[in-house]
C-alpha positions as a printed Julia matrix, in Angstrom:
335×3 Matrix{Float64}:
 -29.5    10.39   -0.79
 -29.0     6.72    0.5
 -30.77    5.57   -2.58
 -27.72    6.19   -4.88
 -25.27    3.49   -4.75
 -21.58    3.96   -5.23
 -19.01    0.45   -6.09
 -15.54    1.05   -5.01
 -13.36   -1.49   -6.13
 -10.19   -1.61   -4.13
  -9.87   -1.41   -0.64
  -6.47    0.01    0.17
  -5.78    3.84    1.11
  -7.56    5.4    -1.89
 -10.55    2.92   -1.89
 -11.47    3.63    1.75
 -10.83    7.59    1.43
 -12.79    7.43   -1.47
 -15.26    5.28    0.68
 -15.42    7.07    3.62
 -15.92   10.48    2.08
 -18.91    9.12   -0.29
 -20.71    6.95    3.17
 -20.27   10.41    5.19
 -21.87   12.5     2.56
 -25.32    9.88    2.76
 -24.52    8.02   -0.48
 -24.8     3.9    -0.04
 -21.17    2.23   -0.67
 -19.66   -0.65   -1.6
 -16.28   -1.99   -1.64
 -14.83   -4.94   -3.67
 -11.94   -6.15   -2.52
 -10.06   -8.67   -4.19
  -7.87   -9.94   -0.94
  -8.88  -11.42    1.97
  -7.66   -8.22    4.31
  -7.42   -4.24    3.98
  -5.13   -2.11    3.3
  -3.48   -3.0     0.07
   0.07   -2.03    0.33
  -0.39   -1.26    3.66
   0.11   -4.47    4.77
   1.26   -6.93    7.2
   1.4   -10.47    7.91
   0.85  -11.67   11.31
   2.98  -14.41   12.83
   3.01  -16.25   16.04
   5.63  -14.05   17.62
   4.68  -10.96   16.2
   4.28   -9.06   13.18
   5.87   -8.7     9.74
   5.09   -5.12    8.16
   5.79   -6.14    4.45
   4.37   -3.74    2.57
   4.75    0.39    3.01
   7.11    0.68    5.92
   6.13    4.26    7.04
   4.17    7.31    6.19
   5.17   10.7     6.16
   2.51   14.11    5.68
   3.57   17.01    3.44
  -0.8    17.64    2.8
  -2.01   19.41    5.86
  -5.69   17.12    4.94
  -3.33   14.06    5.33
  -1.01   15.4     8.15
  -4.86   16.28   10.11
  -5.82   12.15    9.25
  -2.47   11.43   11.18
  -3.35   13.1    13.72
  -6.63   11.41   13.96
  -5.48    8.46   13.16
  -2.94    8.39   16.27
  -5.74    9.37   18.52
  -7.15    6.37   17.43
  -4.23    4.72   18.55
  -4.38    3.32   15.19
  -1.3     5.63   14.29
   2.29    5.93   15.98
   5.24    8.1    15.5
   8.58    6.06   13.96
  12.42    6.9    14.46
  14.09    4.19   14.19
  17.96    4.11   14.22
  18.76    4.4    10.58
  21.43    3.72    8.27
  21.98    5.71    4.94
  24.64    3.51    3.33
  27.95    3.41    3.14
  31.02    2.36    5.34
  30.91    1.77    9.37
  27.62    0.47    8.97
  27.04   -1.31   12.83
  28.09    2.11   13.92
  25.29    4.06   12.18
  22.47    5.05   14.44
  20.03    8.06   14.8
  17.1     9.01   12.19
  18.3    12.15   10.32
  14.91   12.46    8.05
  13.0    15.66    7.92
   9.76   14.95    7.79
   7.98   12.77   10.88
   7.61    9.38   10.26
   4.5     7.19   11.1
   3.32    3.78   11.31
  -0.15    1.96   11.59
  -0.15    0.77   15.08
   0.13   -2.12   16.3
   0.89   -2.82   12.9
   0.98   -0.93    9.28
  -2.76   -2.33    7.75
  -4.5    -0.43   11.08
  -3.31    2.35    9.77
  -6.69    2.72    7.68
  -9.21    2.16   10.77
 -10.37    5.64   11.0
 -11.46    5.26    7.19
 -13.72    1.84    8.08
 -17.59    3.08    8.42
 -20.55    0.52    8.48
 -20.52    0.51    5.0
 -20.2    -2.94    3.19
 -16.57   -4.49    2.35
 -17.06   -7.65    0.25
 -13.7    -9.16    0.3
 -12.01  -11.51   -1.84
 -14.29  -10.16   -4.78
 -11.7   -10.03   -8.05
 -13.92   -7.87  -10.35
 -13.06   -8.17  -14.46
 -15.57   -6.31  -15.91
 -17.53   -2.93  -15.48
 -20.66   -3.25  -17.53
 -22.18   -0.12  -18.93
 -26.41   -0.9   -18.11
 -27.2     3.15  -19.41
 -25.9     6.28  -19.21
 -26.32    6.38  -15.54
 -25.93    3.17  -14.46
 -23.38   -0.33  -14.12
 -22.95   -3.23  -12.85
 -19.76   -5.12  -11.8
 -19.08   -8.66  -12.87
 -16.77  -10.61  -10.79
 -14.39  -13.53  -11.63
 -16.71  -16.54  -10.02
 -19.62  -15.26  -12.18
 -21.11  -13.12   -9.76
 -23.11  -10.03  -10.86
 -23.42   -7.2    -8.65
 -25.86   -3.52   -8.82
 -26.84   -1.49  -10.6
 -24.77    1.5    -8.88
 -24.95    4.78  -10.35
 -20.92    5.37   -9.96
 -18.09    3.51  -10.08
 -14.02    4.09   -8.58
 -12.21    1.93   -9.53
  -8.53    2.63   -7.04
  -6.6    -0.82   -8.25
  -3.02   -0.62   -9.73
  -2.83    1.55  -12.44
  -2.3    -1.51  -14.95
  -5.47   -3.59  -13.35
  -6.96   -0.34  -13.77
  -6.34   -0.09  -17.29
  -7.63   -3.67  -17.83
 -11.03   -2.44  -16.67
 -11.42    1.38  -18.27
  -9.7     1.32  -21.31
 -12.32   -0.82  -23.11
 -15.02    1.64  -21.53
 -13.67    4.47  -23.21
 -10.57    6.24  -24.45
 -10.54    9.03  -22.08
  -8.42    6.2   -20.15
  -6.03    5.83  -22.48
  -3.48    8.12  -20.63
  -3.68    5.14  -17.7
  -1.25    3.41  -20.33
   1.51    5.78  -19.26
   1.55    5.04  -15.97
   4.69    3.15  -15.12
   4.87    0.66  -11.78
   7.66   -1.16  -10.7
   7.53   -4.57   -8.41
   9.1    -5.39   -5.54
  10.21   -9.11   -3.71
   9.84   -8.46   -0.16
  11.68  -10.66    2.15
  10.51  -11.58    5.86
  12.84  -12.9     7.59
  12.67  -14.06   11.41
  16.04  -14.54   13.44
  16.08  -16.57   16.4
  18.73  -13.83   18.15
  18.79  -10.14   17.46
  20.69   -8.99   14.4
  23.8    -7.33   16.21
  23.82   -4.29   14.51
  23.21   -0.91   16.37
  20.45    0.17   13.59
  16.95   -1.03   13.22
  17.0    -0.05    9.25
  18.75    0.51    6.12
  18.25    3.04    3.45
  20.71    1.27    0.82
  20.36    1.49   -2.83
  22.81   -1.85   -3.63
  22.21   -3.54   -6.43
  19.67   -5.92   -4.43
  18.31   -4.33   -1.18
  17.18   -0.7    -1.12
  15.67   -1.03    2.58
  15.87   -2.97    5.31
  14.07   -2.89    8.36
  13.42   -4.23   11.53
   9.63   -4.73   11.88
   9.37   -3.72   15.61
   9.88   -0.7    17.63
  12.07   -1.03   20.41
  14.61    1.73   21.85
  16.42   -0.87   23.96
  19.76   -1.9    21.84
  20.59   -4.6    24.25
  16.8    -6.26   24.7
  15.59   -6.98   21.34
  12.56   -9.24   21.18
  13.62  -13.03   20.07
  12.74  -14.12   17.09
  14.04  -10.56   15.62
  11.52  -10.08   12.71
  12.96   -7.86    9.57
  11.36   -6.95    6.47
  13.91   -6.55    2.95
  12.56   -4.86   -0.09
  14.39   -5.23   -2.99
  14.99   -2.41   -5.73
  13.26   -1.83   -8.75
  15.26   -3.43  -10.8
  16.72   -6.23   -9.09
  13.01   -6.95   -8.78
  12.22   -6.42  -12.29
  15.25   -8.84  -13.07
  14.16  -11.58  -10.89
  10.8   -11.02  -11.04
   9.74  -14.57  -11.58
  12.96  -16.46   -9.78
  11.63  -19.03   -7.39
  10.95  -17.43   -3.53
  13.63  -19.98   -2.21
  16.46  -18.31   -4.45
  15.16  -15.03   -3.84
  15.57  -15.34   -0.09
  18.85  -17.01   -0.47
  19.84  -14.18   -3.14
  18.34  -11.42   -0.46
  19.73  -12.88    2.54
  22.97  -13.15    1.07
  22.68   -9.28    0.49
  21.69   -8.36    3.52
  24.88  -10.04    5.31
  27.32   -7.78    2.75
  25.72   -4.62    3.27
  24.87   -4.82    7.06
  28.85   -6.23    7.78
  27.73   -8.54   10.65
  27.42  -12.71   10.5
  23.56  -13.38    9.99
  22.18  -15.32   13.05
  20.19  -18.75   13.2
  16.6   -18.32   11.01
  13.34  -18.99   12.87
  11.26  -18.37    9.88
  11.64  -16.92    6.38
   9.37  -16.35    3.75
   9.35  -13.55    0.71
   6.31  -11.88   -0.86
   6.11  -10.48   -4.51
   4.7    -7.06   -5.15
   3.99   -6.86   -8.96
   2.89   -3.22   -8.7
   5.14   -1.95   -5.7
   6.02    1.43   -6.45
   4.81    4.31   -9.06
   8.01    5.51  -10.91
   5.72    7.61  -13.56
   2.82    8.83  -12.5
  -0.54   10.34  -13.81
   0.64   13.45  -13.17
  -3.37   14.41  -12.05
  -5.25   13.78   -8.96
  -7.65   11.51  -10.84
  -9.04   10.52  -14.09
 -13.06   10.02  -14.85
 -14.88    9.12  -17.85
 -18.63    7.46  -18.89
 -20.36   11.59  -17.98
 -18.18   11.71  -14.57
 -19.82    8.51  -12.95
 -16.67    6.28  -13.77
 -13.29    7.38  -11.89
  -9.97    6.18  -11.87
  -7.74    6.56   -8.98
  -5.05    5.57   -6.72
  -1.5     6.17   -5.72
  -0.24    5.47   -8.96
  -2.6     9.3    -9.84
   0.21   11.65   -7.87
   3.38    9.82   -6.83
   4.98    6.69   -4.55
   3.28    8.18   -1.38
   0.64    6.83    1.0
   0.04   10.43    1.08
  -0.8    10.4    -2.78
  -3.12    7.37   -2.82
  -5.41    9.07    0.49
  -5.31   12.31   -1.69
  -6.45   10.39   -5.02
  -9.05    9.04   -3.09
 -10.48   12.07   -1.51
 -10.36   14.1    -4.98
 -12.39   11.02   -6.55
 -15.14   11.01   -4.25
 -15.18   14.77   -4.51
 -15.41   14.23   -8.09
 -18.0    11.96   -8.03
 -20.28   14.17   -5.49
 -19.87   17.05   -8.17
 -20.76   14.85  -10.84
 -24.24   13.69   -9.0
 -25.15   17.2    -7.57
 -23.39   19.95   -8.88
């Protein structure tokens, strides 16, 4: 079976399910990756004094296949349970403390992008590989052309797991059966990391808001100790929707001004000293329509479309698009 080759392009949640699954049934994989890391969304950014988790903040498991990768995942000590003191809105705000979610929350641990490590087998990751075109050779067979001119296969299936519109900028031309990736609707978000040189003096470590600007806030550490935070105190700020929508190419210095600024009105307290600042833009944040199906597939089953972007805003969604892909595919070579 090794002699059937499988491209996955995308190596976030999805991609690596999707991986993982296809490598443990015998089939050879590869994964294009456009950035230098993994993890997609999953991300974080690495500082001298610690850690910035800008991308997904936490993961929660309603699928007991997801809630059972947890599980493995944390015996990998790749996975940790979160409750952070939380804040829901409103007035009183440095009083606010305690984490009244139902479901469990998790993190990657040490940090958000290790939350993937059980997914990594020896298979081969080439990574900062932009791919712009899928090229049909025959009925059973492509090859993936990448934006330096490189030329990679043939491989007898393709999933492809970017962003549902990078998606669409590689199927649609293939074929029409991808048309309904055209519905899918994405929304960006600026994320702002922001290091202060003394802990923010607030008795919560995040902020479920939906102001006009910030709809989280978090502090990118766990610590249960209100009176021996870590100095610098690194937190993360995701903007909504459609703050980001409406600023969406504003220059990063007014953004963290803007965000900052926002931060200091709904949190009530004076903002301490920065260390550092600096503010990321997710284009395709957050799936506000999805697919509304686990995965889409075209070209006689051996092209597949999937991602988070397939079921819903959820880690959860993008490691279930993944697995239903690679199932997909399997069925289409064997069954």
């Amino acid at each position: 079976m090794t002699s059937i080759r499988i491209a996955i392009i995308g190596a976030g949640m999805a991609g690596l399910k999707a991986a993982s699954t296809l490598h443990n049934a015998g089939m050879n994989v590869c994964v294009f990756e456009k950035s230098r890391g993994l993890g997609g969304r999953l991300a974080s950014r690495r500082t001298e004094f610690g850690h910035f988790n800008h991308g997904a903040q936490y993961v929660t498991a309603r699928h007991p296949g997801f809630a059972a990768y947890l599980e493995q995942a944390t015996a990998f000590n790749a996975a940790q349970s979160w409750k952070p003191n939380l804040h829901h809105g409103g007035t009183e705000i440095a009083q606010s403390h305690g984490n009244l979610a139902l479901d469990q929350w998790y993190q990657g641990a040490p940090q958000m992008n290790k939350l993937i490590r059980p997914l990594v087998e020896p298979f081969s990751v080439l990574k900062q590989h932009r791919i712009t075109r899928i090229e049909q050779l025959d009925r059973r067979s492509f090859a993936l052309h990448d934006d330096l001119e490189g030329v990679f296969g043939p491989f007898d299936g393709v999933i492809v797991t970017a962003p549902a519109p990078q998606t669409a900028e590689l199927l649609r031309p293939m074929s029409p059966r991808f048309d309904p990736i055209g519905d899918v609707v994405m929304a960006p978000c600026w994320a702002v990391m922001a290091a202060f040189e003394q802990p923010l003096p607030t008795a919560f470590d995040a902020i479920i808001h939906q102001s006009p600007a910030i709809s989280w806030a978090a502090r990118s550490s766990q610590s249960s100790d209100l009176f021996h935070r870590r100095c610098p105190d690194p937190w993360v700020l995701h903007a909504t929707p459609r703050w980001s929508r409406d600023h969406l190419e504003e220059d990063k210095d007014r953004i963290i001004e803007k965000m900052l600024a926002a931060l200091r009105d709904i949190s009530g307290v004076k903002l301490p000293e920065l260390h550092s600042v600096d503010a990321h833009r997710w284009r395709f944040a957050r799936t506000e329509t999805p697919l509304g199906a686990s995965h889409l597939n075209g070209m006689n089953g051996r092209v597949i479309a999937a991602g988070d972007w397939c079921l819903g805003a959820r880690v959860e969604a993008a490691w279930r698009s993944g697995q239903s892909a690679a199932h997909a595919m399997i069925e289409t070579l064997f069954g």
